[in-house]
C-alpha positions in Angstrom: 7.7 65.9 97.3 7.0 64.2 100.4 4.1 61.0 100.9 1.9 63.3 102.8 1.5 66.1 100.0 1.0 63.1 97.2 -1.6 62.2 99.3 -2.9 65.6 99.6 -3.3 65.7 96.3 -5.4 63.0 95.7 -7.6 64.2 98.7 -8.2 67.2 96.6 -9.0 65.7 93.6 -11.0 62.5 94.3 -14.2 63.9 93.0 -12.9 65.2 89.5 -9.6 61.8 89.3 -12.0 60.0 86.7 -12.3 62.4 84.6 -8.8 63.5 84.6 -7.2 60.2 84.3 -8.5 59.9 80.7 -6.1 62.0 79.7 -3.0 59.7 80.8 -4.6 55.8 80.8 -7.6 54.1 79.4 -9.2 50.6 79.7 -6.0 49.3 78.1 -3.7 49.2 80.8 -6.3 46.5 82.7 -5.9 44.4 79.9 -2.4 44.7 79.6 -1.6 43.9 83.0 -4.3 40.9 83.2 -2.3 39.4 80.0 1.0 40.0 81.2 -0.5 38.3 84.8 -1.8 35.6 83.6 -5.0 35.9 86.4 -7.8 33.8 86.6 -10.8 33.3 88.1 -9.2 31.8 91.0 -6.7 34.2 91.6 -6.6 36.6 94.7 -5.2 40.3 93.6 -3.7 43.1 95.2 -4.3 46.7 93.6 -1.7 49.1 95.1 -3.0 52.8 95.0 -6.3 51.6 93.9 -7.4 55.3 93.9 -11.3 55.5 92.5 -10.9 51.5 91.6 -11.0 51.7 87.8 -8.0 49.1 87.7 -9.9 46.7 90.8 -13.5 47.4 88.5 -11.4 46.4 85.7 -10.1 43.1 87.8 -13.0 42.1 89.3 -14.7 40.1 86.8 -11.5 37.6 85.9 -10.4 36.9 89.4 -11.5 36.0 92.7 -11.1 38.8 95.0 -9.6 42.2 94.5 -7.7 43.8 97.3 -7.9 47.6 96.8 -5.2 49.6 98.8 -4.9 53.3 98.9 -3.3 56.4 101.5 -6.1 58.8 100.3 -9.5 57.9 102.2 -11.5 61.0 99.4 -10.2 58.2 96.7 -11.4 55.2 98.6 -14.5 56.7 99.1 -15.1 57.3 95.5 -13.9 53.7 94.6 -16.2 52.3 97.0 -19.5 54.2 95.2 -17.7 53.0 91.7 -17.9 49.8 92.4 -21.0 49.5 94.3 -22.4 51.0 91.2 -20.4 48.2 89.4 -21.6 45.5 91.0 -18.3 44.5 91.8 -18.9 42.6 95.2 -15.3 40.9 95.5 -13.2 43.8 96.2 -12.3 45.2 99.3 -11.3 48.7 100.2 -8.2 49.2 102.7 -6.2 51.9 103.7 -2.7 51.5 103.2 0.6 53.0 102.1 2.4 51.6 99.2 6.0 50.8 101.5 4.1 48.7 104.2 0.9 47.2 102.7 -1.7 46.1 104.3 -1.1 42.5 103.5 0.6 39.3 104.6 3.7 37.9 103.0 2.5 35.8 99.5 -1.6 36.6 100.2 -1.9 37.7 96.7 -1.0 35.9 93.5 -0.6 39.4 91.5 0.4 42.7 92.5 -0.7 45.8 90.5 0.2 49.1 90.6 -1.1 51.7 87.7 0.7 54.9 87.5 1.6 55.1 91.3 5.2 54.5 90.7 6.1 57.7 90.1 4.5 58.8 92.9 6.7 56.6 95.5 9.6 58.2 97.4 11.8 55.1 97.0 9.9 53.0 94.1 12.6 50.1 94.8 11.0 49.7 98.2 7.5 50.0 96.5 8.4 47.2 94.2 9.9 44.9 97.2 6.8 45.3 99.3 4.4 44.0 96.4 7.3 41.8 95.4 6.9 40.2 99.6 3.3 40.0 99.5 2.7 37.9 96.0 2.7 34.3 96.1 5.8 33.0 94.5 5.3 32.2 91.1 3.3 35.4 91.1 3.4 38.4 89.1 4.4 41.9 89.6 2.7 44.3 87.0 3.7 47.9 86.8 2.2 50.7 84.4 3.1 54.2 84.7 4.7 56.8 83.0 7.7 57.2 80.5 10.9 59.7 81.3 9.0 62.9 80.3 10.3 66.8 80.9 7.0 68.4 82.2 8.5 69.5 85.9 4.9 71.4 86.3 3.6 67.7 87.0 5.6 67.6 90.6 3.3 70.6 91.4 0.0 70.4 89.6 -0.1 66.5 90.2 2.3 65.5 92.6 4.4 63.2 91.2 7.6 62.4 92.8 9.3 61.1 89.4 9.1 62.6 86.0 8.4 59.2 84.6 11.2 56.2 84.0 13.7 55.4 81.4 14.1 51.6 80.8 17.3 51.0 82.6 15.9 53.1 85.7 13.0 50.4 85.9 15.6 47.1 85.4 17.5 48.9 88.2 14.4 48.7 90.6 12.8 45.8 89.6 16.5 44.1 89.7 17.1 45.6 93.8 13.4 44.4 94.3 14.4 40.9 93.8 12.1 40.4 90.5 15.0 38.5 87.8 12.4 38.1 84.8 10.9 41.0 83.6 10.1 43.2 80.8 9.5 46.7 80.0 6.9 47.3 76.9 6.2 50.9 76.4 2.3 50.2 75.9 2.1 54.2 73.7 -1.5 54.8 74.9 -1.0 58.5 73.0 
């Protein structure tokens, strides 16, 4: 599965993505990640593959700014009307790809990325991009799928990765440079 058909995908399905993404995450994963970050209202965040800005909506309201970066301009589009409906004035939209975002080196004081791991070719390289543009001191958060045998996902959904096994994620965040971290399955079903 190659970048441009990932992003394919989510051209396809901007419209319906809402709807379908109940099925895999809820409101939980925003409030795991703002724990584990430790964000506050005067932080600056970056949300890598943003797609229709549930995570940045979910942001918005404890922090300063949201930086919303996604490949697929159909998801952008629907993030912007999301949040416009929202209210949520301190986010910005950007077009970017995961590998080489959009960002200066420490802009952000927390990187998030919900389930877009396993859509990465190389998720080390992911994890050292978001890794070069958080503020030392910062936090990387991750959420995303656990090691799962449904190969009909690399077709119907894209996903480069069927999910991660612990030791696969220490690997990654280990070559990304991150030393303290933590895997917590979160068990949303």
């Amino acid at each position: 599965m190659e970048a441009k058909d990932v992003r394919a995908f989510f051209e396809r399905v901007a419209g319906d993505w809402d709807a379908m993404r109940l099925a895999y995450y809820d409101e939980r994963v925003i409030e795991k990640m703002a724990e584990v970050s430790g964000v506050s209202k005067a932080s600056t965040v970056a949300d890598v593959g943003t797609g229709t800005g549930f995570v940045a909506a979910g942001l918005a309201p404890r922090v300063k700014r949201v930086v919303g970066i996604d490949n697929a301009p159909a998801m952008l589009e629907v993030a912007r009307e999301n949040l416009r409906t929202l209210g949520a004035s301190n986010v910005d939209l950007v077009v970017g790809e995961a590998p080489r975002l959009p960002l200066q080196e420490g802009a952000v004081d927390a990187a998030f990325a919900n389930m877009v791991l396993h859509h990465a070719e190389d998720p080390a390289a992911m994890l050292r991009e978001m890794v070069r543009v958080v503020r030392p001191g910062g936090t990387v958060a991750i959420t995303d799928e656990v090691a799962h045998p449904y190969a009909w996902m690399r077709e119907e959904h894209a996903d480069v990765w069927l999910g991660f096994e612990r030791g696969r994620v220490r690997r990654y965040f280990a070559v990304a440079g991150l030393e303290d971290h933590r895997y917590e399955p979160l068990g949303m079903h």
